[in-house]
C-alpha positions in Angstrom: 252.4 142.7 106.9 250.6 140.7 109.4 253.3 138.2 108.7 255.8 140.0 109.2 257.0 140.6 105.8 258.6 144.3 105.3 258.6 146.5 101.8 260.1 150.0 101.3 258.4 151.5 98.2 260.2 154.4 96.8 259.5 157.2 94.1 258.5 155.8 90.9 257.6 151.9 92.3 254.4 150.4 91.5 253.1 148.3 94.3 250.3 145.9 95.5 249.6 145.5 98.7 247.0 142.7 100.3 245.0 143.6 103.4 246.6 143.1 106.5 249.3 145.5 107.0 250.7 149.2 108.8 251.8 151.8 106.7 254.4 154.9 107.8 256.2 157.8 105.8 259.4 157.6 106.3 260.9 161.0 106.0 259.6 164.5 105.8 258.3 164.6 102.3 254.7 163.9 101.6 253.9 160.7 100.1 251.8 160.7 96.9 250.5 157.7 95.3 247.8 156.7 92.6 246.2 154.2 93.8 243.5 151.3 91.7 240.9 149.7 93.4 240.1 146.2 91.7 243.9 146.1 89.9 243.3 142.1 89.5 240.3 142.8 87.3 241.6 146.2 85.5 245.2 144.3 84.9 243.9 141.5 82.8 244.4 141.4 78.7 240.8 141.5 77.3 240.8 137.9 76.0 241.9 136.8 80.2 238.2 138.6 80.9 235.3 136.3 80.5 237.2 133.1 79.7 235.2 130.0 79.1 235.8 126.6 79.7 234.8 122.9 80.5 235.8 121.9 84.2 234.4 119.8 86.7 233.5 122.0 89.8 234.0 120.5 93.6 232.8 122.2 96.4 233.5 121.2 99.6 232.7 122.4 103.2 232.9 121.0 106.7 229.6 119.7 108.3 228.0 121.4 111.4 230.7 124.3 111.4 228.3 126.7 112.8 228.0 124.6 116.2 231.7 123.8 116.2 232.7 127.3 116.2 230.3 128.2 118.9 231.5 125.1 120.9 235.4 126.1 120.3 235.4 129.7 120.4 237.1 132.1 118.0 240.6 131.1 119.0 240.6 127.3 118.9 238.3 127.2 115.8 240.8 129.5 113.7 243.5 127.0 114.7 241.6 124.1 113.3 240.4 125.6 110.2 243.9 126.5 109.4 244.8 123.3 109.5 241.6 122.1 107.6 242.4 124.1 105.1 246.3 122.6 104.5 244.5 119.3 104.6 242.2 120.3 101.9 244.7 122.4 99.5 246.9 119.4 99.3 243.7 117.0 98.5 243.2 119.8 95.7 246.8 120.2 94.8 247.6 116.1 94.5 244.9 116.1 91.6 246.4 119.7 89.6 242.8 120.9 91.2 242.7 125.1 90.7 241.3 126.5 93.9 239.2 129.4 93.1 237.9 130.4 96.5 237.5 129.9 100.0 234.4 129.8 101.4 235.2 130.1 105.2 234.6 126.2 106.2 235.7 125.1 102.8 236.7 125.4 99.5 235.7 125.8 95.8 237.9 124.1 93.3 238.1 123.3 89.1 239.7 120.4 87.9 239.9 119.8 84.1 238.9 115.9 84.8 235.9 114.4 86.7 238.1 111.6 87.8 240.7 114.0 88.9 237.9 115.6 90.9 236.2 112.3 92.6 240.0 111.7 93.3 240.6 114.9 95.6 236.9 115.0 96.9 237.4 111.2 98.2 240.7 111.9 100.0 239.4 115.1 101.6 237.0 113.3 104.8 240.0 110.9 105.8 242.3 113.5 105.6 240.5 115.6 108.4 239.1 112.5 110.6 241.9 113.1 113.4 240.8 117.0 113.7 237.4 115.8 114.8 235.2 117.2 112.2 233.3 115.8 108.8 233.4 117.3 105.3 230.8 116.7 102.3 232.1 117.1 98.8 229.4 118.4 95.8 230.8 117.9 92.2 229.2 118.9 88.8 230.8 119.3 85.5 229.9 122.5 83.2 231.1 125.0 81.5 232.4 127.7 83.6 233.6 131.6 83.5 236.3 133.0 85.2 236.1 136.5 85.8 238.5 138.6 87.9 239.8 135.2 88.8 236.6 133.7 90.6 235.0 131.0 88.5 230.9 131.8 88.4 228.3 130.4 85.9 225.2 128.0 86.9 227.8 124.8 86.7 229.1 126.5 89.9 225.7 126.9 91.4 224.7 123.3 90.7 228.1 122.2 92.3 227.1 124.3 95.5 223.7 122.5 95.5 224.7 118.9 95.4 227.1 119.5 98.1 224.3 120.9 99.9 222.7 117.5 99.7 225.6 115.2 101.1 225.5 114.2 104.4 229.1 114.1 106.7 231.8 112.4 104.9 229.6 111.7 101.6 231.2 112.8 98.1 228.1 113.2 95.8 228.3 113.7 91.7 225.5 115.3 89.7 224.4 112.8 86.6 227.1 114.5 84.0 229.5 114.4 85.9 228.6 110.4 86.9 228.2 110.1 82.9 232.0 111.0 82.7 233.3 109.2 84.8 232.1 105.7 83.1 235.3 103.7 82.8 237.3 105.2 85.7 236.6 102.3 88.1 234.5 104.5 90.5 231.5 102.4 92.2 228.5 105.4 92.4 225.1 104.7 94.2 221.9 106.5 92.4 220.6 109.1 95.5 217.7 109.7 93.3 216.4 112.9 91.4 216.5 115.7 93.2 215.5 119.9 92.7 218.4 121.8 93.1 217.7 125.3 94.7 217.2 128.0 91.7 217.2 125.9 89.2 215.2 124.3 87.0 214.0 120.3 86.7 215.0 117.3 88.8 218.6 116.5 88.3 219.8 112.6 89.5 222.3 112.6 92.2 225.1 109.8 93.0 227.1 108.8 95.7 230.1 107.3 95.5 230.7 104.4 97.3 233.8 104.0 99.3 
């Protein structure tokens, strides 16, 4: 592996292996495998496929990455989205957050609170101040569907556009999720109503305040 990491697989052994690696016989003997594309989906139990649930959805990403990467280069910009992304896991990871993907400059996450989720989003800006870049948090609570383990549904879409809206270091709720989070000591700001791309109606928009 691109780690560094080492198997043998022998007759009989069943196997997964991620991308990133180089593969050799050892031995004379022809090597003969059957071999599953999409094993994560295809190894589920039927009631794992389609699984429904309520979950408040953060998206997060860094601001101006575009620019930054073209300022750093390749090299320097992997080096600081690596870190980023330690930063971010442990924001996600403090509040039981499940990351669901990685979007390249940031990350997609389900926590089964809102508070849990304003909690992580607010922590996520400060934690990356000293690296030099900015990152906007979008949260909306829905129902969601995991399928093949990647959460999808229009709660995720929403989530996707009121992150879209925030500007650098901004953590913005959609009005559920502000309804939810009555109680929780949280001081939000109305933004307004907004149209969220591809989807229907105005939808209001708050900010929390710091």
């Amino acid at each position: 592996m691109d780690d560094g990491t080492e198997i043998v697989i022998r007759a009989g052994d069943g196997y997964e292996i991620p991308p990133g690696h180089d593969v050799l016989v050892i031995g004379d003997e022809p090597f003969e495998a059957i071999e599953f594309t999409s094993a994560h989906t295809f190894g589920l139990a039927p009631e794992e496929l389609g699984e429904r649930f309520l979950a408040t959805v953060l998206f997060s990403d860094i601001v101006g990455s575009t620019a930054m990467l073209e300022r750093l280069g390749d090299h320097a910009w992997a080096s600081l989205l690596q870190e980023h992304n330690v930063r971010i896991r442990a924001a996600i990871d403090r509040f039981r957050g499940r990351e669901s993907a990685a979007t390249g400059d940031g990350f997609l996450a389900l926590f089964d609170g809102a508070a849990k989720a304003l909690r992580a989003g607010a922590l996520m800006d400060p934690a990356v101040a000293d690296l030099g870049i900015r990152v906007r948090v979008g949260l909306h609570t829905s129902e969601v569907e995991i399928v093949g383990g990647q959460a999808r549904g229009v709660g995720v879409h929403a989530a996707a556009r009121v992150a879209a809206l925030a500007g650098p270091g901004e953590d913005l709720v959609s009005g559920t999720t502000r309804d939810l989070l009555d109680g929780s000591g949280f001081h939000l700001e109305p933004r307004g109503e907004h149209e969220l791309k591809g989807l229907s109606g105005t939808r209001p928009i708050f900010a929390l305040r710091r």
